[in-house]
C-alpha positions in Angstrom: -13.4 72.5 101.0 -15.3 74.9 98.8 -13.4 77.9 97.8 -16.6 80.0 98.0 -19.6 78.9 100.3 -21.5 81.8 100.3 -24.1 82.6 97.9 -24.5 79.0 97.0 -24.9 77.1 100.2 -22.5 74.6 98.9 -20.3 73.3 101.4 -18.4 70.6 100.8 -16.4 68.9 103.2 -14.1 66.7 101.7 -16.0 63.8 102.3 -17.8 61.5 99.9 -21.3 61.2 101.6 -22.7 57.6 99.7 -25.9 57.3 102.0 -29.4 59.4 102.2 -29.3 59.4 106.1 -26.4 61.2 106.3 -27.4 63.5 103.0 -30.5 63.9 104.4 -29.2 65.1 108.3 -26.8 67.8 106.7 -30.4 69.4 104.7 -31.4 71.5 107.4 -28.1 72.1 108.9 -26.8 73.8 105.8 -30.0 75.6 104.9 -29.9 78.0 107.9 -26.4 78.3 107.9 -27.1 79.8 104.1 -29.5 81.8 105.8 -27.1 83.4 108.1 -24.6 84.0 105.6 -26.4 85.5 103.1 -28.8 87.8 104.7 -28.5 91.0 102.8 -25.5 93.4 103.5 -27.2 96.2 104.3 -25.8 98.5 106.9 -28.8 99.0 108.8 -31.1 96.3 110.3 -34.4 96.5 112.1 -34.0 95.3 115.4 -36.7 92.3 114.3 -34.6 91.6 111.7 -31.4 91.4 114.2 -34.1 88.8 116.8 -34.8 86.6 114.0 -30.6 86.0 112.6 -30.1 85.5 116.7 -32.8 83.5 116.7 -31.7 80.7 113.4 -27.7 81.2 115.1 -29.2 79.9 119.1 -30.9 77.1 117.1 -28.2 76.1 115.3 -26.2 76.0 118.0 -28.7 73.9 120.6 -29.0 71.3 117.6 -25.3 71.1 117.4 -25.2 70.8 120.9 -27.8 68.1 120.9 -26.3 66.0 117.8 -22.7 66.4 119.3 -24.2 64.2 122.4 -25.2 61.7 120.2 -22.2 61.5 118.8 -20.0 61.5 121.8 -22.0 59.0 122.9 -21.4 56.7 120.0 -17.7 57.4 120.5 -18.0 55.5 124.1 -19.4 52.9 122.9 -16.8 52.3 120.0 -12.9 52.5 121.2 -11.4 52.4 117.6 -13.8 55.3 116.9 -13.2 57.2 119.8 -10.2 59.4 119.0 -11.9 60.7 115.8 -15.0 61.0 116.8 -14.3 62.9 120.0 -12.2 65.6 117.8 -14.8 66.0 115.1 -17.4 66.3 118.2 -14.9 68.8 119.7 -14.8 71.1 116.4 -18.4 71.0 116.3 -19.1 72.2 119.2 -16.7 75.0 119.1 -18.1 75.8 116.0 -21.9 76.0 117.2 -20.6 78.0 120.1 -19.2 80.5 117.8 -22.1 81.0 115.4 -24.5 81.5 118.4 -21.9 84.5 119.9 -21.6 86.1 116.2 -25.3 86.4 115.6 -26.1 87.5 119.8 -27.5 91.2 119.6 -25.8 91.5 122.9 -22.6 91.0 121.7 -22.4 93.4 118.8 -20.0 96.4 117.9 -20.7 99.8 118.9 -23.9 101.4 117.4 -24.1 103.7 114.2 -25.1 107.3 114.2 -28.5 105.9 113.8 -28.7 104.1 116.8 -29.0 100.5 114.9 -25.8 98.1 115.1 -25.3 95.5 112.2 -25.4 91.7 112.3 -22.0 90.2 112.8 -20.3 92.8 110.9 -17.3 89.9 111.0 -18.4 88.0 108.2 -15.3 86.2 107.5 -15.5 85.1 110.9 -19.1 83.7 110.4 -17.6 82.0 107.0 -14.9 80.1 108.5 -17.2 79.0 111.5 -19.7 77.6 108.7 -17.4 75.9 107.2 -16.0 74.4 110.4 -19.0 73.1 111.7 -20.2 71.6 108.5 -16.7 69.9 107.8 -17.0 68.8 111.9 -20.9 67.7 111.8 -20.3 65.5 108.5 -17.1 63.6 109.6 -19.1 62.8 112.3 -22.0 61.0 110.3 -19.3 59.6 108.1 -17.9 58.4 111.0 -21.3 56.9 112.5 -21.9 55.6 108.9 -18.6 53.4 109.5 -20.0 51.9 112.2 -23.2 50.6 110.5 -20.4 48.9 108.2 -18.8 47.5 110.9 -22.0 45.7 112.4 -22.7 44.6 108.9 -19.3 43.3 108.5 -19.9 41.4 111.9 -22.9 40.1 110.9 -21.5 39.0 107.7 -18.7 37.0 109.7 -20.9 35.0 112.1 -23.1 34.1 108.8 -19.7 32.7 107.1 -18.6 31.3 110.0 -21.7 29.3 110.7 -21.5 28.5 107.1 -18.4 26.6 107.2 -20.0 24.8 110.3 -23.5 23.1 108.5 -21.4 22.7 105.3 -19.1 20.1 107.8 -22.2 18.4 109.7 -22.5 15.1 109.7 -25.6 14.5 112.0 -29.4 15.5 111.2 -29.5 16.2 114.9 -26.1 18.5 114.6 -27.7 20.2 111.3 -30.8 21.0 113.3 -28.8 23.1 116.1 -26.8 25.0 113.7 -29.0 25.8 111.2 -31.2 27.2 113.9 -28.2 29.5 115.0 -27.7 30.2 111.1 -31.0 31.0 110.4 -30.8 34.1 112.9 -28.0 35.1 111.8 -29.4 35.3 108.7 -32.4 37.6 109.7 -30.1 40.4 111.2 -28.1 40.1 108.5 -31.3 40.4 106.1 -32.4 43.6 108.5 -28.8 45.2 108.4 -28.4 45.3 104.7 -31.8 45.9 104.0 -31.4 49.3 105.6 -28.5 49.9 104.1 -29.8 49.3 100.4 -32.5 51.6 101.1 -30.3 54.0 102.3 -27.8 53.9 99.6 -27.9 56.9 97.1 -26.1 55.5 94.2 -28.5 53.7 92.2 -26.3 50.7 90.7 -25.2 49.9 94.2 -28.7 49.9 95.5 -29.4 47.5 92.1 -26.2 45.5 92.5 -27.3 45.1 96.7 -30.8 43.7 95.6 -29.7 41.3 93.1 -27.1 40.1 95.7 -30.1 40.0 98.7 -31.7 37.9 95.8 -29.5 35.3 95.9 -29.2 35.0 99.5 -33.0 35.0 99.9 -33.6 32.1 97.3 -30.2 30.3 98.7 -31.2 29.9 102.6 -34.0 27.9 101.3 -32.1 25.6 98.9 -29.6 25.3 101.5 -32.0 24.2 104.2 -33.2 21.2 101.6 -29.9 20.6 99.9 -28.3 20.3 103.3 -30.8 17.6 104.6 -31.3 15.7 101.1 -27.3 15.0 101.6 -27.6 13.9 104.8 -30.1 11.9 104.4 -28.6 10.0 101.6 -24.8 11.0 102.2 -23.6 8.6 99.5 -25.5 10.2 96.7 -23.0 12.3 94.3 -26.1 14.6 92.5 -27.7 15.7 96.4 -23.6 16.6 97.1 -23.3 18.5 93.9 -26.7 20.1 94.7 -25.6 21.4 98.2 -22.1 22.3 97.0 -23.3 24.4 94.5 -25.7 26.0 97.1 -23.1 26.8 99.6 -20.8 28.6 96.7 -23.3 30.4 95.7 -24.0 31.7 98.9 -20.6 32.5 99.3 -20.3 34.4 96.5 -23.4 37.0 97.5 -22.1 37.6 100.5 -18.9 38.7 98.8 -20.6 40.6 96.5 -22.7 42.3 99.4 -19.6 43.2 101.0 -17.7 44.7 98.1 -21.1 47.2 97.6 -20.7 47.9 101.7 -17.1 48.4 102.1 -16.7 50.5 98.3 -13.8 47.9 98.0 -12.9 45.5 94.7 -10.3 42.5 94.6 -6.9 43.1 93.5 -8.1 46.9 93.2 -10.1 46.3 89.8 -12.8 48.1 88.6 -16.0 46.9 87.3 -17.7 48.5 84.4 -20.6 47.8 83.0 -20.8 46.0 79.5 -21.7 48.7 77.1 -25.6 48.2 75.7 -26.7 49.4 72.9 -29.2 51.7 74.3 -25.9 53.4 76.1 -23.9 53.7 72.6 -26.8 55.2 70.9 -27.3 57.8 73.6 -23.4 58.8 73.9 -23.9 59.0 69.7 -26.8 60.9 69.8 -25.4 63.5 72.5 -22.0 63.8 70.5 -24.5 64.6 67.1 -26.7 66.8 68.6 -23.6 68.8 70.3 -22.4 69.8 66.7 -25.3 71.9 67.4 -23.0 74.5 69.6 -19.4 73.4 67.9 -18.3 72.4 64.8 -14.8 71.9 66.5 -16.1 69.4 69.5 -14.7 65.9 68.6 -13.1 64.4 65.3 -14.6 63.0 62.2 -14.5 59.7 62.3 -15.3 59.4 66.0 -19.4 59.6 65.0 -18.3 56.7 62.5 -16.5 54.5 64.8 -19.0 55.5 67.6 -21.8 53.9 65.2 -20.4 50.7 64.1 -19.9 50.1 67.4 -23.3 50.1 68.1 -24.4 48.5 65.0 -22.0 45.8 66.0 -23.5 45.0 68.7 -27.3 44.8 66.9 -26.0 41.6 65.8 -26.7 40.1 69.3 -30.2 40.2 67.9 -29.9 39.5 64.0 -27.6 36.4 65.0 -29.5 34.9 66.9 -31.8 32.0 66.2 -35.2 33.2 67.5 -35.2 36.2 65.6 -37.3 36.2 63.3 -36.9 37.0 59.4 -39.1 39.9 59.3 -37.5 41.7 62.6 -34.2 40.8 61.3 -34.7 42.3 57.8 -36.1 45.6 59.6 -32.7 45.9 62.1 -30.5 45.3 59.2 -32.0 47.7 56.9 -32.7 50.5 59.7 -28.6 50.0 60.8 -28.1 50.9 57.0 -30.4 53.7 57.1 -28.7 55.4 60.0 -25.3 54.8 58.1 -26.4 56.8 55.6 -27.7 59.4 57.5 -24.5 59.8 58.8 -21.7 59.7 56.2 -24.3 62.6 54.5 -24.1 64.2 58.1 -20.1 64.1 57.9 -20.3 65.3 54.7 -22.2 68.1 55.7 -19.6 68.7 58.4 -16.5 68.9 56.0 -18.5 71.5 53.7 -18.7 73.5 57.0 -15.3 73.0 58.0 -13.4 74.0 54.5 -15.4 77.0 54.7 -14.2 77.7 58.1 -17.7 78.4 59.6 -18.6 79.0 63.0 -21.7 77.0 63.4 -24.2 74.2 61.6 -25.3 75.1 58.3 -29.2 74.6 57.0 -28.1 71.3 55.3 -25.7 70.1 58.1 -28.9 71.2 61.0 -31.4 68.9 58.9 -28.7 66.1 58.8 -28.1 66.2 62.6 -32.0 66.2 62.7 -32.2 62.7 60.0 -29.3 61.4 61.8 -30.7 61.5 65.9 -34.4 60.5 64.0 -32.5 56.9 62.4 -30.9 55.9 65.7 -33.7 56.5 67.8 -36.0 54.3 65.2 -33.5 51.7 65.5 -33.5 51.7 69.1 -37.5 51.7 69.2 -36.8 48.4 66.4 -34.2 46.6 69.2 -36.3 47.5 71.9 -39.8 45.9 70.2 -38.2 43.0 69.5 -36.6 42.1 72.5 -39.7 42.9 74.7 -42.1 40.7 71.8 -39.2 37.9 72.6 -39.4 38.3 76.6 -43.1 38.5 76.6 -43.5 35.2 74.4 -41.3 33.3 76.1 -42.8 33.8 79.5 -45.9 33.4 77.9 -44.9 30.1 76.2 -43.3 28.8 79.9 -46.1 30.1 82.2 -47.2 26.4 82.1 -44.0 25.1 83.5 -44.3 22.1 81.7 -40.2 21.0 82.1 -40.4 21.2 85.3 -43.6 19.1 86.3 -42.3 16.4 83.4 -39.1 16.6 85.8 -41.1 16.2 89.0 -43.1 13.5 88.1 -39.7 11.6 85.9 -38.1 12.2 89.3 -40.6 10.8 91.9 -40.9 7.5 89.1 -37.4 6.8 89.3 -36.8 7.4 85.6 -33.2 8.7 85.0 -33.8 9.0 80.9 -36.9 10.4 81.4 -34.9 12.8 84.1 -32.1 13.4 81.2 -34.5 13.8 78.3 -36.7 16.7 80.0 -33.0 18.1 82.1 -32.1 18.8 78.2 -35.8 20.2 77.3 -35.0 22.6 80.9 -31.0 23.6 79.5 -32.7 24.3 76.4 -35.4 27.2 77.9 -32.4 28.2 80.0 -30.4 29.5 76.8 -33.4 31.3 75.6 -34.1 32.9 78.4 -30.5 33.7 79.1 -30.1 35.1 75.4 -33.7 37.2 75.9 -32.1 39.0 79.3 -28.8 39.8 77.0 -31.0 41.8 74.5 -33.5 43.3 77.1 -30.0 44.4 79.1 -28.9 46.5 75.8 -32.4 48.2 75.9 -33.2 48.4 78.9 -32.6 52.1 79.3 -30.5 52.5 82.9 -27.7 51.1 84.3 -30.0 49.9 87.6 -32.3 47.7 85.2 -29.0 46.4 83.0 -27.4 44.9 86.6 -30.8 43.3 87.2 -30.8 41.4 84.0 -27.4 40.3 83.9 -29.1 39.3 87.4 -31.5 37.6 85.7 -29.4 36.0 83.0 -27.2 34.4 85.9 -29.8 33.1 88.1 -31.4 31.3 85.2 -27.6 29.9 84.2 -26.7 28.4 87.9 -30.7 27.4 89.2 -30.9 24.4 86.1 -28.3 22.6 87.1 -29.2 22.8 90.2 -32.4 21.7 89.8 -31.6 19.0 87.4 -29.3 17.3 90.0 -32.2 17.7 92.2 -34.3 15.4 89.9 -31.2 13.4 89.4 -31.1 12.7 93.4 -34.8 12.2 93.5 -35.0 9.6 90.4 -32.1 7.7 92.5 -34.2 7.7 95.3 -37.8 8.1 94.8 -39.4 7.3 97.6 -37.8 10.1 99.6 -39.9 12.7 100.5 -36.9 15.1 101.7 -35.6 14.7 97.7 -39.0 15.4 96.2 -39.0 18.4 98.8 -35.5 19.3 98.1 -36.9 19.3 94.1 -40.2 21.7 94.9 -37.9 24.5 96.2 -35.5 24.5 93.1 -38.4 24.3 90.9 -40.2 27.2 92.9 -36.6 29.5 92.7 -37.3 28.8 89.0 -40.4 30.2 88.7 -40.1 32.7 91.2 -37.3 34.3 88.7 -39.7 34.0 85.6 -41.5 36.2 87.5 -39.1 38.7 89.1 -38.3 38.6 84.7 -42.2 39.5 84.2 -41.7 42.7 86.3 -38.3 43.6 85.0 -40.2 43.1 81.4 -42.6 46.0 83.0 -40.0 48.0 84.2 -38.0 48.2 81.4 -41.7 49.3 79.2 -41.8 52.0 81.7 -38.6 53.4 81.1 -39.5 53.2 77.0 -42.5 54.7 77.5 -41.3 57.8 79.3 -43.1 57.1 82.8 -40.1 56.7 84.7 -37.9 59.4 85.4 -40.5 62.4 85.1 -39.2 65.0 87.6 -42.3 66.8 89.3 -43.4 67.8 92.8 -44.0 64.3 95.0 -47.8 64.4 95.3 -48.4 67.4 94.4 -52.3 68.4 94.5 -54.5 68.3 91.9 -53.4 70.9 89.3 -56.4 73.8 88.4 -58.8 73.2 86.0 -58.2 69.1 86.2 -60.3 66.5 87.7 -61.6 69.4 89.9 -64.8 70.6 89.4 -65.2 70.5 92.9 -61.8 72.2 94.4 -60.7 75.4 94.8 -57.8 76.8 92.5 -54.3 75.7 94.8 -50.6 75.4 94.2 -49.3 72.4 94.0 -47.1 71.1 97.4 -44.8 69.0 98.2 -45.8 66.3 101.5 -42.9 67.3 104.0 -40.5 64.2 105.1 -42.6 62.6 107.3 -45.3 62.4 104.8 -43.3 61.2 102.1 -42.1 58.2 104.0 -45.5 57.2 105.2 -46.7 56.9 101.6 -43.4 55.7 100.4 -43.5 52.6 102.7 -47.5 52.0 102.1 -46.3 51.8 98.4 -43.4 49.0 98.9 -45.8 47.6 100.9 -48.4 47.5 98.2 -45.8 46.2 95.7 -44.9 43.5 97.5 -48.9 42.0 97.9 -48.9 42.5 93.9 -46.3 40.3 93.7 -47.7 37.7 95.8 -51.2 37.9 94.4 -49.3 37.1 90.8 -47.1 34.3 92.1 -51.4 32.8 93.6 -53.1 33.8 90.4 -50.7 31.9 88.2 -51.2 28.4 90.5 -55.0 28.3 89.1 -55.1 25.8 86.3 -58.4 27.9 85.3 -56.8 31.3 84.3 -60.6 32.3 83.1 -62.1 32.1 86.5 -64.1 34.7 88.0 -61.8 35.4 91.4 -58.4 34.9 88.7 -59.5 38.1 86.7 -60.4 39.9 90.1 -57.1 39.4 91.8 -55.3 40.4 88.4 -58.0 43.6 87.8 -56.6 44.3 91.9 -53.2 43.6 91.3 -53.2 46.0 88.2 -55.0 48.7 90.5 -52.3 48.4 93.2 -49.6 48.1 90.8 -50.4 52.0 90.1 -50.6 53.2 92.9 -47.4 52.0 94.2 -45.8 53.6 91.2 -47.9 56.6 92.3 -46.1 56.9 95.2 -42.2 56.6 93.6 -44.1 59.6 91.3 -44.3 57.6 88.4 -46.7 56.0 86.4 -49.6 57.0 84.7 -51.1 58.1 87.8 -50.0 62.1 87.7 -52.5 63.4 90.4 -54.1 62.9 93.8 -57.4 62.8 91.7 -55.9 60.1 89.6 -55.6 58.0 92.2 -58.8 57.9 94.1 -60.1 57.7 90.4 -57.7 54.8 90.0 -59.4 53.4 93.4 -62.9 53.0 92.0 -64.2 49.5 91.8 -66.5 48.6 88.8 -69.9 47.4 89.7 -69.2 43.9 88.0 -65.8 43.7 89.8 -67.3 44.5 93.4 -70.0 41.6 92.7 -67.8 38.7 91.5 -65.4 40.0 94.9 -68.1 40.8 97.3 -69.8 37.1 96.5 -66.5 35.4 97.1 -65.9 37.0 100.4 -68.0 38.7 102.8 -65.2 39.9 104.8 -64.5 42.7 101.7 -68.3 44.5 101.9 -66.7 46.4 104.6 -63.4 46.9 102.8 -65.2 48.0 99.3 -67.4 49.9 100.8 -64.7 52.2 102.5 -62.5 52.7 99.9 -65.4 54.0 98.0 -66.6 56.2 100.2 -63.3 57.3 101.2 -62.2 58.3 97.4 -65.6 59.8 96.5 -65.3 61.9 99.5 -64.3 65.7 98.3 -61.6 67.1 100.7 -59.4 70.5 100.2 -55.9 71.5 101.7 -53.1 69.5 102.1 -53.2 67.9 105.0 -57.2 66.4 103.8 -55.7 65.4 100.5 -52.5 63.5 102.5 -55.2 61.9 104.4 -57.5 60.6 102.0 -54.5 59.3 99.8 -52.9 57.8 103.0 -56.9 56.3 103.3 -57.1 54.9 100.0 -53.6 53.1 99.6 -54.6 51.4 103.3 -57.9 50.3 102.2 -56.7 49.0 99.2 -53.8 46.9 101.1 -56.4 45.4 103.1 -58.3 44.5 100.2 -55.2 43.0 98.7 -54.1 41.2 101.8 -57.5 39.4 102.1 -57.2 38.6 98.1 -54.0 37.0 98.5 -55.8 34.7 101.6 -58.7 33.9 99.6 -56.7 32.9 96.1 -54.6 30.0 97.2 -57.8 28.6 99.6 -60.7 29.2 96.5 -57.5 27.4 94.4 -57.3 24.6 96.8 -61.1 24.3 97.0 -61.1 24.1 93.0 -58.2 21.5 93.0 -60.1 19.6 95.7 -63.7 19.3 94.1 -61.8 18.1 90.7 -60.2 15.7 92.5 -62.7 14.1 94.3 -65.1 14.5 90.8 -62.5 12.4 88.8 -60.9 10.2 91.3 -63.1 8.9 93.6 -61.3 5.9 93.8 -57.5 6.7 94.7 -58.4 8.9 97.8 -55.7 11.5 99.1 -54.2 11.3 102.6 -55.6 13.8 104.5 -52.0 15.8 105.3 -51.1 15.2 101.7 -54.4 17.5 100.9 -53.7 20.0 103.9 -50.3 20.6 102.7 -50.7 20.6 99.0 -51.5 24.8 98.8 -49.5 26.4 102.0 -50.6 29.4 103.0 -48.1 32.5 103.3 -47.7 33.8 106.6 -47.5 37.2 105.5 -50.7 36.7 103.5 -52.9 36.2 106.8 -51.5 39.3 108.9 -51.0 41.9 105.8 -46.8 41.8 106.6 -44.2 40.4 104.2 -40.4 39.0 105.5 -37.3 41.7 105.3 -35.6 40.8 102.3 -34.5 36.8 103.3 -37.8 35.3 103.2 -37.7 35.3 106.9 -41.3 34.1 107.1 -40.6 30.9 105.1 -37.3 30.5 107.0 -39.1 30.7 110.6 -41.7 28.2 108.8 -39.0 25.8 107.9 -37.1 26.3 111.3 -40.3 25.0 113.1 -40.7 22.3 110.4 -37.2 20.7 111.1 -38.2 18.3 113.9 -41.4 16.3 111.9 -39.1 16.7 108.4 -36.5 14.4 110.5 -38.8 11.3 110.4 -39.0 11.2 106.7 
């Protein structure tokens, strides 16, 4: 516990707290407890002044009683808990009871010659109550917290269980009943540690948890048409090495999921991160720049060493094939540069040294200054050219050309066409494994470097798996549960391209400075900007309740954006009218979710509803495709042109905007993949008049999402798809 609680408000209880919730509970708690203890000492107190302390001690003490029920109810309901739980409840209690009798007026030592008494003149008393009741309150969340593990863990164990049980059928009919268990499972399971993720306060675990949800999302659908593929043709070796590698896979996230949950690692190792370059150059920047304030603060040759070492690793960037001359020649010379700047900084330093001064001299000050200037130009170099790299590659594969050449090698029956394009696919996979190595060493936080070693190992482990897949399907190509078995692997394929588009943007963010910028969360418009028509306010913070409203609204808006980009990029025509509208709307979405993390370029309210003004032309080529949006448009202008003052108007009219603008997106994300499917169709029947479509082949060839038609998106497993498939399992039998 802390030695000194008072003054601070610090209280620590001896307990790691790791999630929000439990952060977030404690908030209150501790604030009036700091308000009892460190009311000023004076001797004499107005009797208001005594109501109000009596006042914050009875409340404290009726929430502890409240919260103590909770938990005593919990402890009822979980036996192994109950021991602990019930003392910790016990403490608490006695606690509360004893803060509410030292601040009672009516209990108070005899008057002074005044007449006036003082507040719980026992102090020390009021100190080791505090101190009690926080200790008592947080092992009691902690405790709570454990059991949220627990049901995770037992969720976990049904899925594995379950696991082992489709990876042994042998019967389509046997598959159908099981996976229908396993798909449940897998929905409470997505729910469970969905919460948790968003609850988590370290940010790598939260990073390391989504990349691990990731897998298991993409997985449950390979596993559903691996699974039936090899039952369906149970002799074929590339649909068993397809499913296999599923089920491993699988496996392997949900070990990873549990080892973020429990805080536990195999054989007790730890796992550090591989050091990036943009982490060496900050460590050798903040040693540099702390000669500043000591002469005396590290050895010599540490800056040297510290340096090659990152300079070293520049070479995962001049070695490498794609690079190109020019940005090779401008690493290699800028690595150089910052040597020099160095050894004539450490040359400074010895001057200053022999002479036995106490601080930086002129000459050694403008060397630390040439030195941190080098590195950071370096950094900017490595982080242009691995961004130009990502950026053209996913530029140069937004066509997917490997993949339809496998498709259609596949569904011929052409196993050297199949090899030849598999080696065109292994190809792309190396350079877009190498391009997630060099955006990892700039990315700029440890969150973003787990998500592209993410990256870099989804792209390693999905081509094999889809080239088996084309490999099953070229060995039989008449089966339509191969060529769907094919269309999934393909789709996890593209789906990561993408997730690699909005890491790309992420990781620009971070460069750019618009991530990380600590200010109020929507605050109101500052004075004198974008307010001509506002009174002069303070900024304010939204309370918690607020906050969360917008905070979801945001997610939610970040997840449309990503499923109008995974539409826009289906249309052959990228220079169509409704294409550039659902990008313009993405983009405008985009912001404001970022808005609402309190990032972005979007610094005020005003921003925002700016931000939420549609251009004439855009509300035409919208408005023409789609009569349902007049309404829509029409609100969200009116709403953002509206002028509103105070904060609870201003909450409003943001809260307005960001739902308007979800409708809008919802219905964008309808009307893309049906104008698509129109577009497709009319070409069709224009150039091939003669070789007619089935009508189900036509019906089926654009599905709609389900979360597109009623503005909802799945919990983290694709849940949506999953319940699609599930239902689908009975006609996929017959083919």
């Amino acid at each position: 516990m802390a030695s000194s609680p008072c003054g601070s408000g610090n209280f620590d209880s001896g307990l790691e707290i790791k999630t929000r919730s439990v952060e977030q509970t404690l908030v209150p708690l501790v604030s009036q407890i700091t308000t009892l203890i460190n009311h000023k000492d004076k001797p004499n107190k107005s009797e208001r002044t005594q109501q109000a302390i009596q006042r914050v001690g009875q409340a404290v003490s009726v929430a502890v009683g409240r919260f103590v029920g909770v938990g005593e109810a919990i402890a009822v309901e979980n036996e192994e808990l109950k021991e602990e739980m019930g003392m910790a409840c016990f403490e608490a209690r006695r606690a509360g009871d004893a803060i509410a009798k030292l601040t009672d007026v009516g209990m108070l030592v005899a008057p002074l010659v005044d007449g006036r008494k003082t507040v719980f003149s026992n102090k020390t008393g009021m100190v080791k109550a505090a101190r009690m009741l926080l200790s008592s309150v947080t092992k009691v969340l902690v405790l709570a917290d454990r059991i949220v593990i627990k049901q995770i863990i037992t969720s976990r164990n049904k899925v594995l269980v379950t696991l082992e049980q489709l990876e042994r059928v042998s019967t389509f009919q046997e598959f159908v009943q099981i996976f229908s268990q396993f798909g449940n499972q897998m929905v409470e399971f997505a729910h469970l540690t969905g919460d948790r993720q968003n609850d988590l306060k370290d940010e790598n675990k939260k990073a390391r948890m989504a990349a691990a949800r990731a897998v298991l999302e993409k997985c449950t659908m390979m596993l559903l048409t691996a699974s039936k593929t090899c039952l369906r043709h149970p002799d074929c070796e590339s649909a068993r090495i397809n499913k296999d590698a599923v089920f491993h896979r699988m496996r392997f996230a949900l070990e990873q999921v549990m080892e973020i949950v429990t805080d536990a690692r195999p054989c007790g190792e730890t796992k550090v991160l591989p050091l990036s370059i943009y982490t060496g150059i900050k460590d050798f920047k903040s040693n540099v720049e702390g000669l500043h304030e000591g002469l005396y603060s590290l050895p010599q040759q540490a800056l040297s060493d510290q340096l090659e070492a990152v300079v070293e690793r520049t070479e995962d960037f001049t070695d490498s094939a794609y690079t190109s001359h020019e940005h090779r020649e401008g690493i290699l010379q800028l690595c150089q540069l910052a040597r020099q700047d160095t050894d004539q900084l450490i040359a400074a330093w010895r001057e200053a040294l022999s002479l036995n001064a106490k601080e930086a001299s002129e000459e050694m000050e403008l060397s630390i200054l040439k030195t941190c200037q080098s590195v950071h130009e370096l950094r900017r170099e490595l982080h242009k050219v691995a961004v130009v790299r990502a950026a053209d590659l996913l530029k140069l594969h937004a066509e997917h050309l490997p993949l339809r050449a496998l498709k259609a090698s596949g569904g011929e029956g052409n196993l050297e066409a199949v090899a030849e394009y598999a080696r065109t696919l292994a190809e792309q996979k190396e350079q877009l494994m190498e391009t997630c190595r060099l955006l990892c060493h700039v990315s700029g936080t440890e969150p973003l470097e787990i998500t592209c070693m993410h990256a870099e190992e989804t792209f390693h482990v999905t081509v094999p798996q889809i080239i088996s897949a084309a490999q099953t399907l070229a060995l039989h190509p008449s089966s339509k549960i191969a060529k769907e078995n094919l269309d999934v692997f393909c789709e996890a394929w593209e789906s990561q391209l993408c997730d690699m588009g909005v890491l790309l943007r992420e990781i620009n963010d971070v460069f750019e400075g618009r991530r990380g910028d600590k200010r109020a969360y929507l605050s109101l418009p500052r004075p004198g900007k974008h307010s001509a028509n506002l009174k002069m306010v303070k900024a304010v913070k939204l309370d918690t309740e607020e906050q969360s409203t917008i905070a979801k609204l945001g997610l939610e808006l970040r997840l449309l954006t990503s499923d109008v980009d995974t539409e826009v990029e289906k249309w052959e025509d990228q220079e169509q009218d409704i294409v550039r509208q659902g990008q313009s709307m993405s983009s405008m979405a985009y912001s404001m979710y970022l808005f609402t993390r309190g990032e972005g370029l979007l610094k005020t309210t005003m921003d925002l509803f700016h931000q939420a003004e549609l251009m004439d032309e855009q509300k035409v080529v919208v408005l023409s495709e789609m009569e349902k949006l007049m309404g829509l448009c029409q609100q969200l202008q009116m709403g953002v042109r509206t002028p509103v003052q105070g904060k609870t108007a201003t909450f409003q009219k943001v809260d307005s905007s960001i739902q308007n603008t979800r409708a809008i997106m919802t219905v964008v994300i309808y009307l893309l993949p049906v104008c698509n499917k129109l577009v497709r169709k009319y070409k069709s029947e224009r150039s091939s008049l003669d070789s007619p479509q089935s009508w189900r082949d036509r019906q089926s060839s654009t599905p709609i999402k389900d979360g597109a038609l009623n503005g909802k998106n799945s919990n983290g497993f694709g849940v949506k798809s999953l319940e699609k498939h599930m239902a689908n399992l009975t006609f996929l039998e017959s083919k």
